[in-house]
N, C-alpha and C positions, 0 to 999 in steps of 0.2 A: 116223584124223584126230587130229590133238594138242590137246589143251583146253588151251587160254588164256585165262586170264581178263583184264577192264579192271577190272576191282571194286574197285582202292587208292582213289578218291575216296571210299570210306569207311571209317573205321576197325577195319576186320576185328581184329585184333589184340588190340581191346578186346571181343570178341562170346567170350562164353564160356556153360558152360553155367549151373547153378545161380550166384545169387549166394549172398557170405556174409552169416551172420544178424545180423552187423554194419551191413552192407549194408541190408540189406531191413528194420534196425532202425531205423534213421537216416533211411528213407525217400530215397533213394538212389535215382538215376533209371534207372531199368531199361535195359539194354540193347532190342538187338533180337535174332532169334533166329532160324536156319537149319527149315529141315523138310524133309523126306525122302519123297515120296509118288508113289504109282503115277497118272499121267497114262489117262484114256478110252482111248489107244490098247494101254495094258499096259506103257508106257514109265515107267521111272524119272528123276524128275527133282529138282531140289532151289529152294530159291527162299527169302528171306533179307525179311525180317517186320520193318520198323521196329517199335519200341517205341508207335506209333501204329496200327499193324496195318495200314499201306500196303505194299505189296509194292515192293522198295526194287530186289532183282536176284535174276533167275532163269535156271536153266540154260536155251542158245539151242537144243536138242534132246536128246529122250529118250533113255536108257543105258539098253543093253539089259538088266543087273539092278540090285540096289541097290550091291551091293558096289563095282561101276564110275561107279554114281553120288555113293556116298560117296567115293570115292576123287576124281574131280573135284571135288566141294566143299573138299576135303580141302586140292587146290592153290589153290582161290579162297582160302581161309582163309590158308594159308603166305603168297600174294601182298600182303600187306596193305604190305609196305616196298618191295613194286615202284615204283617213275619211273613218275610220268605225265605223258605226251609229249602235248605241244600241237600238236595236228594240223590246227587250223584250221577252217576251214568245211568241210562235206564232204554227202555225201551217200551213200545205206548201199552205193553203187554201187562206189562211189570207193573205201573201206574193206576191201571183199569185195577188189578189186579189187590193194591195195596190202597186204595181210595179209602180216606176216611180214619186210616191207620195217624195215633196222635193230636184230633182232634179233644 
């Protein structure tokens, strides 16, 4: 199955790891921050931590190791200067249903 991400509505781009001590001098507003962690089932997933610690976006199913789950975060990350397509009103029906349409 191919991972796609819709993730551009927020600024991936700017999600980095450590800030600099410039940064964190200045009192500088923290990003937010990815995590890497084994789900109950033993599934790898990842899932993206506003700087408020509300869960912002998470993988839609578990990678069977981490290596494959890092690697799909990897493209959420890359996706940050992807087009996002106004798609109207929909329902999750609708969406499953039209996946891939415009690519």
């Amino acid at each position: 199955m191919e991972r796609r991400a819709l993730f551009a509505f927020f600024g991936l781009a700017a999600i980095g790891g450590a800030r600099s001590a410039k940064a964190q001098s200045s009192g500088a507003r923290r990003t937010g921050r990815f995590e890497v962690y084994r789900d109950c089932s033993g599934g790898w997933r990842w899932r993206y931590i506003s700087s408020n610690g509300r869960i912002i976006a998470e993988s839609s199913e578990p990678y069977v190791n981490r290596k494959e789950c890092e690697d799909g975060l990897r493209l959420v990350r890359n996706a940050a200067d992807a087009p996002v397509n106004n798609i109207g009103d929909f329902c999750k029906d609708d969406v499953l249903e039209n996946a891939g349409e415009g690519d």
